[in-house]
C-alpha positions as CSV (number, residue, x, y, z in Angstrom):
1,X,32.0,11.7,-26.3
2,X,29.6,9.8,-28.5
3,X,27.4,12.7,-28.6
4,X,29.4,15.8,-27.7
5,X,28.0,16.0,-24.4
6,X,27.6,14.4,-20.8
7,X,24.0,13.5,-20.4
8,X,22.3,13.2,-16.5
9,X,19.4,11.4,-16.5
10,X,17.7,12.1,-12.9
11,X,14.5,11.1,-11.4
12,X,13.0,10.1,-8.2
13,X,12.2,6.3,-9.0
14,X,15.9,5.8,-9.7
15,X,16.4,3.1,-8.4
16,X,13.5,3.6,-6.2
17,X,10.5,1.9,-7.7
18,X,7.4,3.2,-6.5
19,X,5.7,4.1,-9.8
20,X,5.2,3.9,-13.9
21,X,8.2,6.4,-14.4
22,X,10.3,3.7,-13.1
23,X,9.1,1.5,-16.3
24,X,10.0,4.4,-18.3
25,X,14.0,5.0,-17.4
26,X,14.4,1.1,-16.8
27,X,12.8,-0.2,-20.0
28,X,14.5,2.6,-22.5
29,X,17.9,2.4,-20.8
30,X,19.4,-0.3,-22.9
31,X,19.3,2.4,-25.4
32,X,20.6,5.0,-23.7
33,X,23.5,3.3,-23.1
34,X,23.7,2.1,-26.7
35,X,23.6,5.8,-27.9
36,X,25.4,7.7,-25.2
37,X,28.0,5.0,-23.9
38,X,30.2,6.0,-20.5
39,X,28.8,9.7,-21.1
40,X,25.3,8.9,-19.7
41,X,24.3,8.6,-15.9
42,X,21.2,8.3,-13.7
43,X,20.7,9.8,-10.5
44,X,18.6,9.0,-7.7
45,X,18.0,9.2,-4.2
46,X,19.4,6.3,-1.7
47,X,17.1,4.7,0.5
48,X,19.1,1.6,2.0
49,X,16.4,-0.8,1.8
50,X,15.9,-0.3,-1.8
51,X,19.8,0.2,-2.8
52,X,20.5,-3.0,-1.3
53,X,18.6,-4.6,-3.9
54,X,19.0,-2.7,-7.2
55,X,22.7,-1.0,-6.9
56,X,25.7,-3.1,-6.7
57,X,28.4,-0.6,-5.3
58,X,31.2,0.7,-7.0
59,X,34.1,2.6,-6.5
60,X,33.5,5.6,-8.4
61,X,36.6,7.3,-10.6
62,X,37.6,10.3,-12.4
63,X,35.4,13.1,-13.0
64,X,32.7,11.1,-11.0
65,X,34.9,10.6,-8.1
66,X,35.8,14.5,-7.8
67,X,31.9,15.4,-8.3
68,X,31.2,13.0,-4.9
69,X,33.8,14.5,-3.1
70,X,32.3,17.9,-3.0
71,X,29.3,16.4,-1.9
72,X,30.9,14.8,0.8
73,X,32.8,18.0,1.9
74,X,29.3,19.5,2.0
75,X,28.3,16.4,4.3
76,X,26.1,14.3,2.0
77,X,26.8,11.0,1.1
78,X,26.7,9.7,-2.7
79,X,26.7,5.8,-3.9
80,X,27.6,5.1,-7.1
81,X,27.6,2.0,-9.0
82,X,26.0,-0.4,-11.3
83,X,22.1,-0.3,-11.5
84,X,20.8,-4.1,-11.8
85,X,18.5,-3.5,-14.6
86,X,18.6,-4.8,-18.1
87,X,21.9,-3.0,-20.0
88,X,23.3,-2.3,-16.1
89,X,23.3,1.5,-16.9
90,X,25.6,3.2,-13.9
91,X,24.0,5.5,-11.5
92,X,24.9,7.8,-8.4
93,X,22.2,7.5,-5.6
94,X,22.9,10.4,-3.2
95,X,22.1,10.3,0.9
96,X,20.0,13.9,1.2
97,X,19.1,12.7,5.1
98,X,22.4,15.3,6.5
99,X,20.6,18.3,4.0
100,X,16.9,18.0,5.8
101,X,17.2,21.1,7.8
102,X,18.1,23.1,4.6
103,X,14.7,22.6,3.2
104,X,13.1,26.2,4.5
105,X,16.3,27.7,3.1
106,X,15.7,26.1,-0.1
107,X,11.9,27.2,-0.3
108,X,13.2,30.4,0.6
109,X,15.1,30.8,-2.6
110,X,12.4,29.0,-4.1
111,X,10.1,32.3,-3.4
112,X,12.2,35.0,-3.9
113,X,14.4,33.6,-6.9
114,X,11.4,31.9,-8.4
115,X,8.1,32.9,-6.8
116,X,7.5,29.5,-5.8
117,X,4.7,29.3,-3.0
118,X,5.3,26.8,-0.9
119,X,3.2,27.8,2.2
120,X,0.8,25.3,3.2
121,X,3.0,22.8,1.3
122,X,2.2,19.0,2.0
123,X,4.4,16.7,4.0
124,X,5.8,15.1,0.3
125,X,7.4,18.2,-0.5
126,X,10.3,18.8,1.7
127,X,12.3,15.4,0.7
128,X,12.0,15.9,-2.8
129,X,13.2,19.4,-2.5
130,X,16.2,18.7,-0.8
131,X,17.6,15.6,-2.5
132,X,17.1,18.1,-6.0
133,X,18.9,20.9,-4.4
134,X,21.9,18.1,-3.8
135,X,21.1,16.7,-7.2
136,X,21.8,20.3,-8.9
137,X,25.3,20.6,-6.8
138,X,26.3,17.1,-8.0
139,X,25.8,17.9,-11.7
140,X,27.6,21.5,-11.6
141,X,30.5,19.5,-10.1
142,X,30.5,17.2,-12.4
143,X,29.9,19.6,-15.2
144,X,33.4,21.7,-13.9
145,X,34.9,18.4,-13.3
146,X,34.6,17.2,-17.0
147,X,35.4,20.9,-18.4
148,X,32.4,19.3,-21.1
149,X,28.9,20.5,-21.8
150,X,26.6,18.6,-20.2
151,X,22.7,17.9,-20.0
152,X,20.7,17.0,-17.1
153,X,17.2,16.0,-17.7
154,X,14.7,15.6,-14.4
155,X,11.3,13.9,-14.4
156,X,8.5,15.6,-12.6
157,X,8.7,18.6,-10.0
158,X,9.9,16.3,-7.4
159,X,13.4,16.6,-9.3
160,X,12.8,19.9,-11.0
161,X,13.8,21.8,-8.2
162,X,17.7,20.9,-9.7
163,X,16.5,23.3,-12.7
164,X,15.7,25.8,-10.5
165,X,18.9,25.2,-8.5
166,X,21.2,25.1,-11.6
167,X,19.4,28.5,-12.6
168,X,20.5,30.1,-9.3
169,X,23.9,28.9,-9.2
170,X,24.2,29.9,-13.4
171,X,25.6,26.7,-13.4
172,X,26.5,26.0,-16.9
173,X,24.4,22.9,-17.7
174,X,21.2,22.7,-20.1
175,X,18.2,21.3,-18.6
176,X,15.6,19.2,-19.9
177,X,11.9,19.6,-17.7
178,X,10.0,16.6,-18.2
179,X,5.6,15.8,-16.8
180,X,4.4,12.9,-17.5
181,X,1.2,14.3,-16.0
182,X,0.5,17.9,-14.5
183,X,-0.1,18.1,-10.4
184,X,-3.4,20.5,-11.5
185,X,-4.6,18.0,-14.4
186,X,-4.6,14.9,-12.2
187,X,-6.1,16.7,-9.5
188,X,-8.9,18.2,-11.1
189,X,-9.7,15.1,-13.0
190,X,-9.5,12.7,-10.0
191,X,-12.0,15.1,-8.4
192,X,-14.6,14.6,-11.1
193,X,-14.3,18.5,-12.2
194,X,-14.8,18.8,-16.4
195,X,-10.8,18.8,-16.6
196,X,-11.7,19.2,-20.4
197,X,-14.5,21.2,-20.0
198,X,-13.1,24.0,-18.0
199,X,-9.2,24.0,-19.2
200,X,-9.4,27.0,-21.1
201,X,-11.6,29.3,-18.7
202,X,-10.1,28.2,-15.6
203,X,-7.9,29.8,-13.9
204,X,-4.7,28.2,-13.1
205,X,-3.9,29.5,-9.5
206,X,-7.1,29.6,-8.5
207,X,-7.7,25.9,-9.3
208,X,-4.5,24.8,-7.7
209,X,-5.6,26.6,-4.7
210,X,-9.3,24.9,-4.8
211,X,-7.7,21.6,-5.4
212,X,-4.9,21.6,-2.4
213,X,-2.2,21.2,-5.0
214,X,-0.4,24.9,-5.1
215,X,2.8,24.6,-3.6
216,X,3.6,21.6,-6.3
217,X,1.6,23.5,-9.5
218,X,3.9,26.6,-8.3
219,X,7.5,24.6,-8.7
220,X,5.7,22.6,-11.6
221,X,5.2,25.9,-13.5
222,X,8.5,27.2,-12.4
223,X,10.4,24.4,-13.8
224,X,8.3,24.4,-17.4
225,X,9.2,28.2,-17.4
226,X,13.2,28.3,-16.5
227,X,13.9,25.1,-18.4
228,X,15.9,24.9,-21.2
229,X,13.9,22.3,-22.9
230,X,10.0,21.4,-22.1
231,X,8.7,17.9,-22.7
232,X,5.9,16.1,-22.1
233,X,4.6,12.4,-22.6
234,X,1.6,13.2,-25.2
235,X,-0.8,15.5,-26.9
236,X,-4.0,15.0,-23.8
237,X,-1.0,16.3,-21.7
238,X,0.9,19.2,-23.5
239,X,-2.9,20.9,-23.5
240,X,-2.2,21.1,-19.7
241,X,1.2,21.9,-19.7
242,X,0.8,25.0,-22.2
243,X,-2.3,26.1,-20.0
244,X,-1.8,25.3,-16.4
245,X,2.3,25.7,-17.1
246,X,2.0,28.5,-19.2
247,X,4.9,27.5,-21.9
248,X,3.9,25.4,-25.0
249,X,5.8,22.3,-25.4
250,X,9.2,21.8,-27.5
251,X,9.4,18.0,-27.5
252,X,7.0,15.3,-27.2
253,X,8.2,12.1,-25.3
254,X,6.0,9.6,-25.9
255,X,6.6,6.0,-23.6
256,X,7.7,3.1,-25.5
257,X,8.3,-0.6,-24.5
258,X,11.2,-2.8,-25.1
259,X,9.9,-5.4,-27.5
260,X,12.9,-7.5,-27.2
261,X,11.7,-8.6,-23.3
262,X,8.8,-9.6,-24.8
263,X,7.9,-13.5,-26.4
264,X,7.9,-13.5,-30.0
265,X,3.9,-14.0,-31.7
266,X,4.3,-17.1,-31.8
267,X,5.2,-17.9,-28.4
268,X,2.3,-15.6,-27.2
269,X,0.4,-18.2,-28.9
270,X,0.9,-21.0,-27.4
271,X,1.3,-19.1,-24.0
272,X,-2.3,-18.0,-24.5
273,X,-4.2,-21.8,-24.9
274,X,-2.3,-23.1,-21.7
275,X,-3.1,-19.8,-19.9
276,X,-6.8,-19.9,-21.1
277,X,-7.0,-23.5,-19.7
278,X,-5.9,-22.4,-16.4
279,X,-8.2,-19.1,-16.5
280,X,-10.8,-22.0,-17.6
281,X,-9.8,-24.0,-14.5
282,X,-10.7,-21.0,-12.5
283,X,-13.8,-21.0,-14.0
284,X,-15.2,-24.0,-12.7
285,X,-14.7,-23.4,-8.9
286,X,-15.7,-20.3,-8.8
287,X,-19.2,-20.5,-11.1
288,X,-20.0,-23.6,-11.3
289,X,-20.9,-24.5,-7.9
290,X,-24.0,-22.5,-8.4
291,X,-24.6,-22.8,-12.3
292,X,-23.0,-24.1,-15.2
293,X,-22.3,-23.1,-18.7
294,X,-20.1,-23.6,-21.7
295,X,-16.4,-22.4,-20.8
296,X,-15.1,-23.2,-24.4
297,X,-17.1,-20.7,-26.0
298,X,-16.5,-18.2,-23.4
299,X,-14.2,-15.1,-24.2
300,X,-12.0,-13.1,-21.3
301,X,-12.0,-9.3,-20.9
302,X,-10.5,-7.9,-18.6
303,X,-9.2,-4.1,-17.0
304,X,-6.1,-3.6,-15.2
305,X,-5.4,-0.6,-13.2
306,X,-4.9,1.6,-10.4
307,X,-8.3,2.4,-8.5
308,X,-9.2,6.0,-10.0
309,X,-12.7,4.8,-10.5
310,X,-13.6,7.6,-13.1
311,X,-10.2,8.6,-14.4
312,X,-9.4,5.1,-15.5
313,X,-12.9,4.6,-16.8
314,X,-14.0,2.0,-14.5
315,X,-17.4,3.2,-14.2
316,X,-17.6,3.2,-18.2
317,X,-16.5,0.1,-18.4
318,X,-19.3,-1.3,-15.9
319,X,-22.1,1.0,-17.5
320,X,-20.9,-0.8,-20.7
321,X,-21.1,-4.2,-19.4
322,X,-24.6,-4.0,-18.4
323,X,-25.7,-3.2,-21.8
324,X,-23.5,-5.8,-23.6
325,X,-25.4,-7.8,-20.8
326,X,-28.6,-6.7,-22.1
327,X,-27.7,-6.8,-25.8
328,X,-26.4,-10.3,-25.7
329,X,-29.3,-11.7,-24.1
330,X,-31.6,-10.2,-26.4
331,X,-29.6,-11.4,-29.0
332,X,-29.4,-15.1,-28.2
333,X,-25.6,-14.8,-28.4
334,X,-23.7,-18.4,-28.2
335,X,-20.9,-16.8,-26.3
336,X,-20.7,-16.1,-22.5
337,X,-18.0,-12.9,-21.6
338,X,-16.3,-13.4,-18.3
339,X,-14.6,-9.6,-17.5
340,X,-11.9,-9.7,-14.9
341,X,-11.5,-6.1,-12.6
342,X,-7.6,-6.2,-11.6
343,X,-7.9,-3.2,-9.8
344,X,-6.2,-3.3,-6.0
345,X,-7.6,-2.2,-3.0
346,X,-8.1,-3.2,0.5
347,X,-8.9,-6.7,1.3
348,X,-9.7,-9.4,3.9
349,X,-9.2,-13.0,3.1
350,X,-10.3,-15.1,0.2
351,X,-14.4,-15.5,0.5
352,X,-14.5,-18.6,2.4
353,X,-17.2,-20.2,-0.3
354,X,-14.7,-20.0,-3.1
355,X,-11.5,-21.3,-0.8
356,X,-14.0,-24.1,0.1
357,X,-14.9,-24.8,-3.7
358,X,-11.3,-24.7,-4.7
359,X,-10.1,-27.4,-2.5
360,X,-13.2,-29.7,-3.5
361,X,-12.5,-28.9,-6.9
362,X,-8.5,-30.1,-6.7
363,X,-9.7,-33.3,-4.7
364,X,-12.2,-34.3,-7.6
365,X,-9.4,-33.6,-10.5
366,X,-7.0,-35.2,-8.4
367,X,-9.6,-38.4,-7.9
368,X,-9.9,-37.9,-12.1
369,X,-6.1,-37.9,-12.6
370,X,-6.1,-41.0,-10.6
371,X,-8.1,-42.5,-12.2
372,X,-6.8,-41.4,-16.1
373,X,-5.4,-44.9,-17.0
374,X,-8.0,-47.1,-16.2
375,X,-10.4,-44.1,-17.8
376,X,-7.8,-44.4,-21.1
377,X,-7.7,-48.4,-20.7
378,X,-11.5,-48.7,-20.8
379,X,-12.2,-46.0,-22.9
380,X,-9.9,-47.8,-25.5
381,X,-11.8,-51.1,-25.1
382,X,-15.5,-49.4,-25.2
383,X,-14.0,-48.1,-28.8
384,X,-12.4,-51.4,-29.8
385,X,-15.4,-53.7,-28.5
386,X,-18.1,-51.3,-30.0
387,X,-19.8,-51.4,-26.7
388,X,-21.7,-48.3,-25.3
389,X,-19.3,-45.9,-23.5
390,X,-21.1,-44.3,-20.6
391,X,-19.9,-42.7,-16.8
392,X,-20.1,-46.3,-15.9
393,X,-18.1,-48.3,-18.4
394,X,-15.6,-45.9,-17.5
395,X,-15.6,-45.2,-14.3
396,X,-15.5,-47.4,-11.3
397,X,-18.1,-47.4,-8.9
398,X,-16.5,-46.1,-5.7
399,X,-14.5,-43.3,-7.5
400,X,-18.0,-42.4,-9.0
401,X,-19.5,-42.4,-5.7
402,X,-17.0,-40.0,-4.4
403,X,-17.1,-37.7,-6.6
404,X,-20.4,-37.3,-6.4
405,X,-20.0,-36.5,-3.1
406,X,-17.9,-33.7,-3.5
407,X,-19.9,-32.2,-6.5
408,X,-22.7,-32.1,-4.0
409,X,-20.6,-30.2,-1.2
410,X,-19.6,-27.8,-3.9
411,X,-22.8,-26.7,-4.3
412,X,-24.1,-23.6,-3.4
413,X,-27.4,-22.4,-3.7
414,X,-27.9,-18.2,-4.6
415,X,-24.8,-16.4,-6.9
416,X,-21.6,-16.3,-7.3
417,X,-19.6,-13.6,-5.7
418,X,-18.4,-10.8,-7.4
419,X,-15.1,-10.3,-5.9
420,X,-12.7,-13.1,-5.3
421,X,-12.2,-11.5,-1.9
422,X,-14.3,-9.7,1.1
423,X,-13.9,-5.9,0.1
424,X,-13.2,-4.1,3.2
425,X,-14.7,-0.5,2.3
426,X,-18.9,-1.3,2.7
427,X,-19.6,1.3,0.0
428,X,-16.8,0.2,-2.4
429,X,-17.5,1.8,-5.6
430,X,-17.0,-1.4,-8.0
431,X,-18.6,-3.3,-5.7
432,X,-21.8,-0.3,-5.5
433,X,-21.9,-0.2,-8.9
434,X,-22.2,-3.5,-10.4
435,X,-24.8,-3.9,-8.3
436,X,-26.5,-0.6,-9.3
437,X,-26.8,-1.5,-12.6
438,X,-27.4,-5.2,-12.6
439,X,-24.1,-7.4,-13.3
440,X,-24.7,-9.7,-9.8
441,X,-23.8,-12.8,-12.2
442,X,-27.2,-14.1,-12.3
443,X,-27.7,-18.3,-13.8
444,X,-28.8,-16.3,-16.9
445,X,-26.5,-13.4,-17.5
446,X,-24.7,-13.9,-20.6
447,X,-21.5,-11.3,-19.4
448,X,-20.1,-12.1,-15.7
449,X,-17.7,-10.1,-13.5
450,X,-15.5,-10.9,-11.6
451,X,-13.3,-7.9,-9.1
452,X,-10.2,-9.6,-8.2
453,X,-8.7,-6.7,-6.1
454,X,-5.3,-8.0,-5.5
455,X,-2.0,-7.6,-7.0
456,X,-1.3,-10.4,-9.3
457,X,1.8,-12.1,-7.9
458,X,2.1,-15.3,-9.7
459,X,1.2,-17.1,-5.8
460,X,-1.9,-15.5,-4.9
461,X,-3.9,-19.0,-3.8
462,X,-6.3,-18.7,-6.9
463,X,-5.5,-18.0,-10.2
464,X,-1.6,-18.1,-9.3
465,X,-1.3,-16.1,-12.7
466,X,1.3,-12.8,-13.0
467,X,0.3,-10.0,-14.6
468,X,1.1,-10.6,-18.1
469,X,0.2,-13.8,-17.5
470,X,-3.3,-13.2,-17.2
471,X,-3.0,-10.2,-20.5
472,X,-2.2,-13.2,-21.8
473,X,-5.0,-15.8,-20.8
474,X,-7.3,-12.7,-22.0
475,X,-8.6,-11.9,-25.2
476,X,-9.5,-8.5,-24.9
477,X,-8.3,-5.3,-22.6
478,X,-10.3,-2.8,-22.2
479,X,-9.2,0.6,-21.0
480,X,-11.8,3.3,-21.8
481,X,-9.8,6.0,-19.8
482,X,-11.2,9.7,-19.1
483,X,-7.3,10.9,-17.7
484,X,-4.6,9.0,-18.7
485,X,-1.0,10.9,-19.6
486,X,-0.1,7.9,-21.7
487,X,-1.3,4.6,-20.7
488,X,0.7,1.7,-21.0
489,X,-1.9,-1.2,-20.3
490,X,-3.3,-1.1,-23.7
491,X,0.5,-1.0,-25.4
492,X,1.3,-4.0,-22.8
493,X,-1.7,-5.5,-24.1
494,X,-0.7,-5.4,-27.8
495,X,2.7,-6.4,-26.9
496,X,1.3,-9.9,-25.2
497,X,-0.9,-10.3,-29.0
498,X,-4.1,-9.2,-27.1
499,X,-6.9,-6.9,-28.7
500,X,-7.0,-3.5,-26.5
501,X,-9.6,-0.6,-26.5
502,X,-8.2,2.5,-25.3
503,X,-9.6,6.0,-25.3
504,X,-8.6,9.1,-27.3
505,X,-8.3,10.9,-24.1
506,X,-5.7,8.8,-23.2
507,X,-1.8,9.7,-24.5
508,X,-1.5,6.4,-26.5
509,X,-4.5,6.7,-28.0
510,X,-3.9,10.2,-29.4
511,X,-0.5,8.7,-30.3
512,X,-2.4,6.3,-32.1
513,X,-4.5,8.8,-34.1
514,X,-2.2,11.1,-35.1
515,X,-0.2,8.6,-36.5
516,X,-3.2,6.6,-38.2
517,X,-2.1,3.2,-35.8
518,X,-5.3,2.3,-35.0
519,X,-8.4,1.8,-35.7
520,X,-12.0,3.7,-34.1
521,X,-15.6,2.7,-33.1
522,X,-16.3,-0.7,-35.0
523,X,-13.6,-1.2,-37.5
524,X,-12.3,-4.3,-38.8
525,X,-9.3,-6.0,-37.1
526,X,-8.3,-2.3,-35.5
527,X,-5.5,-4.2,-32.9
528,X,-5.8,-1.7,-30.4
529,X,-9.3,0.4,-31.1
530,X,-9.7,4.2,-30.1
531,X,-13.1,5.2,-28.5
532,X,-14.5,8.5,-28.7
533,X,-14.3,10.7,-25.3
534,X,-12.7,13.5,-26.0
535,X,-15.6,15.9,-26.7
536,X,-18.4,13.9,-26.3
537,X,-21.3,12.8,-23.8
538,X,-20.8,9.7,-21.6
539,X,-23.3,8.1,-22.6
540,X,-22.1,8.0,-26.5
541,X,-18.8,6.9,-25.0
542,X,-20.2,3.9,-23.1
543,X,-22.8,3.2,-26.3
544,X,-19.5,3.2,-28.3
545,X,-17.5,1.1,-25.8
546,X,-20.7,-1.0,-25.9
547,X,-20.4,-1.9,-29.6
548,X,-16.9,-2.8,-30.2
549,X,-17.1,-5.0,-26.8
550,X,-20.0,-6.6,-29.0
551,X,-18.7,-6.7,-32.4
552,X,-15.5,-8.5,-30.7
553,X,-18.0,-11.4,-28.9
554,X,-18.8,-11.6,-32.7
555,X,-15.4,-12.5,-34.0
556,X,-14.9,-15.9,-35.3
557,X,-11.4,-17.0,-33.9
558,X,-9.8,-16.6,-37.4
559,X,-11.1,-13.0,-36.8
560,X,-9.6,-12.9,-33.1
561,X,-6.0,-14.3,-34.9
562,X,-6.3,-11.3,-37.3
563,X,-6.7,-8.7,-34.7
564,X,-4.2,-10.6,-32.3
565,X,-1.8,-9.9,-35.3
566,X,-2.6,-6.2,-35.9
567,X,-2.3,-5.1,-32.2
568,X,1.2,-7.0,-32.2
569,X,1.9,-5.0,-35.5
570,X,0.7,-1.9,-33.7
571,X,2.8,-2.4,-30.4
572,X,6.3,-3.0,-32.6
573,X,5.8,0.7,-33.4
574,X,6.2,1.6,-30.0
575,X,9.4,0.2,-29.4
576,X,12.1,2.1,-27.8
577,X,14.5,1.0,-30.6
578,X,12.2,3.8,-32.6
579,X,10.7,5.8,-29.6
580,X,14.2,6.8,-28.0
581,X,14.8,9.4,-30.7
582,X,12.4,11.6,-29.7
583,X,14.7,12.0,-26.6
584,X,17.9,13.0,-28.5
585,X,15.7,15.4,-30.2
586,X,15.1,16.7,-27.1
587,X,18.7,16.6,-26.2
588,X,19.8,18.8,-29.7
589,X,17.3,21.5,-29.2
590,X,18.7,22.4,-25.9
591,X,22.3,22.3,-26.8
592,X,21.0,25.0,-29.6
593,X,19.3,27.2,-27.0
């Protein structure tokens, strides 16, 4: 054994992607099977649809084979196999559908083993429950199958419950708990309370109870206090684990990326000027129909997230915005910001004004590509000749006559939208907001928004940019987050050679700190800057968040290089290759317990 022991690695997204943990496992598992070899496994839960698509099927041997026929005997089903992600790690998928009618039983023992209070308990809970319970029988077969000591390590209540189970059965396997964000802390803050206000008067029950989240703060806490080994993914959340949990935290976890998926610098580089042409492109359907101003001396921000309108620090971000707006106008600034929401909701179509601008806007470059040689060819002889080199000299009549025709149908008199598409919810809060405070993209508003509230595909119709993509067309993310465990945008960010801001009330922004990566308020070159929220007013933050946003529309591009380089410096210290350890620390303090 290439460590001395069999290591489980178990977690709902196995497999089953349906959040960031699934990043996580996927993204470090090239080097868990560099470290642990044949002795290292993931187990998930099998839902067909998904299975058919990430698990090619295998027949399973040995000690493996022996641990899945128990299972069976007990009437579930297990799949093992390869999983089709980047190393091809092997994982065991088990069928919980024949244990459903076990789950009272289950929260039975739950109570009276545990004191786990599940009345009341949300429709989520029962499934999680049970595939747990199945994934704590598989791993004390396997355990007694081997004859070896073995670890199991389980992401989030929804698979702690196999803690819990392995505790009842005094199965002899060590356990490893692992939140990445506490039910009670994401509650609390996603209901505007002072999460950091109130987290050392509150108290813990009580909240849960107030915020609807018991049953799963109950198992949560039960997990942290009967496992071998407690982790978390950062410092923002080991001050809710110690509190709401009641156990201080033995290991820190903290989320890494895989640099190697990643194009080098360079690359990024180049990927960025063609990718800024296209965002450019963008740029002259959708504003310049009503108004027109310089795009080459316009710089990108942009937010990406999930719509948690205060946790994610949308709201700052907009509050921010408006007084950039203000600043930059009173300023005379040169430069024009452009600040892209990629935040998801519900939708209707495209607004019909910016489909109908896009298609005129293709049929005049089209007319202009056309037209390129005898534009070249003339253009050539104007030079040569030393005659005057005018629309007319260049272009012929009739294809000057055309497109003036279009460029009048593209134009529309009032403002530009602010969303690429219609928002279905009338009192959106974006949508509310920017209005509120003045960003409508007026003729002379020097920073313009625009909320493009769909998931970026690659195909959408408009941009046709992926995600990274468009971090990469950027030149600066912004992510002033109020609750955010760890917060991978930023570190995505950095990893693509774009500037980030990021909050020290997010996880990899006290990562940063602590470990003196980056830089604060309005420092030179910081990479990836850390704003102030932890302790402070909101309006300091969004004064802050205010001033680097400005000091960045101040860069000369040799300065944007710099920075470009120092947040690509600053994400190669979050690389898996380094981060993984802190796992296999992990791993040697519960083999000592």
């Amino acid at each position: 054994m290439a460590n001395n022991y069999f290591l489980i690695e178990s977690s709902w997204e196995v497999c089953n992607k349906v959040g960031g943990i699934y990043t996580v496992i996927t993204s470090k598992a090239p080097h868990m099977v560099k470290q642990c070899g044949e002795d290292f496994l993931f187990v998930g839960p099998y839902f067909e649809d998904k299975a058919r698509s990430e698990l090619q099927e295998e027949k399973p041997k040995g000690a493996i084979a022996k641990a899945i026929k128990v299972l069976q005997e007990q009437g579930l089903q297990a799949h093992y196999g390869t999983w089709l992600t980047e190393a091809e790690p092997k994982a065991v998928l088990i069928d919980f559908s024949p244990w459903r009618n076990r789950a009272d039983d289950i929260k039975k023992t739950l109570w009276e083993k545990f004191g786990v209070d599940s009345l009341g308990a949300p429709d989520d809970f029962n499934e999680p429950i049970v595939w747990a319970w199945a994934v704590a029988q598989f791993a004390h077969q396997l355990q007694q199958a081997l004859g070896e000591t073995m670890i199991l390590h389980t992401h989030e209540w929804l698979t702690g419950v196999a803690i819990l189970a392995c505790k009842a059965s005094n199965a002899a396997v060590k356990t490893v708990f692992t939140t990445h964000a506490t039910m009670l802390g994401r509650a609390m803050a996603g209901s505007d309370a002072d999460l950091y206000g109130e987290i050392n008067t509150i108290d813990p029950e009580q909240a849960a109870t107030k915020y609807q989240v018991k049953a799963k703060w109950s198992l949560e806490r039960a997990c942290a206090q009967h496992a071998t080994v407690m982790t978390t993914v950062s410092e923002v959340t080991g001050r809710e684990v110690e509190r709401f949990l009641g156990r201080p935290v033995d290991q820190y976890l903290p989320n890494g990326l895989s640099l190697a998926t990643y194009p080098t610098f360079e690359d990024s580089s180049i990927h960025h000027a063609r990718l800024r042409d296209q965002m450019r492109e963008f740029l002259l359907y959708y504003f310049f129909p009503y108004y027109t101003f310089n795009p080459a001396e316009t710089l990108f921000y942009f937010m990406a997230a999930r719509y948690e309108f205060h946790n994610k620090g949308i709201d700052m971000m907009i509050d921010s915005l408006a007084q950039l707006n203000t600043r930059m106008k009173e300023s005379g600034h040169r430069k024009t910001i452009v600040a892209f929401f990629y935040v998801p909701t519900a939708v209707g179509p495209v607004r019909p004004e910016l489909a109908d601008s896009k298609l005129l806007f293709l049929d005049i470059k089209d007319y202009i590509v056309d037209a390129k040689h005898d534009i070249t060819s003339n253009l050539i002889y104007g030079v040569m000749s030393g005659e005057s080199i005018n629309e007319k000299t260049l272009i012929r009549q009739d294809i000057r006559q055309q497109l003036k025709k279009n460029l009048q149908k593209m134009h529309h008199g009032g403002m530009p939208p602010l969303s690429t598409h219609d928002i279905l919810d009338p009192n959106d809060p974006i949508m509310r907001h920017l209005h509120e405070v003045g960003l409508d993209n007026k003729a002379d508003d020097k920073v313009k928004v625009i909320f493009y509230p769909i998931y970026l595909s690659g195909a959408d119709g408009l941009l046709n940019l992926t995600y990274n993509q468009c971090i990469q067309a950027s030149h600066l993310g912004v992510f002033p987050s109020y609750y955010e465990p760890w917060g991978y945008t930023p570190l995505e960010a950095a990893a693509l050679g774009v500037g980030a801001v990021t909050s020290d009330l997010s996880g990899f922004g006290k990562y940063l700190q602590s470990n003196k990566l980056g830089s604060t308020g309005t420092s030179d070159m910081p990479g990836v800057a850390v704003m102030k929220r932890d302790n402070v007013r909101y309006e300091q933050g969004v004064e802050e968040l205010t001033d680097y946003m400005f000091t960045y529309a101040n860069y000369t591009r040799e300065d944007r290089v710099k920075n470009k380089i120092q947040a690509r410096r600053i994400a190669e210290q979050a690389d898996w290759a380094d981060f993984v350890k802190f796992y296999f620390m992990a791993y040697e303090k519960a083999l000592k317990k």
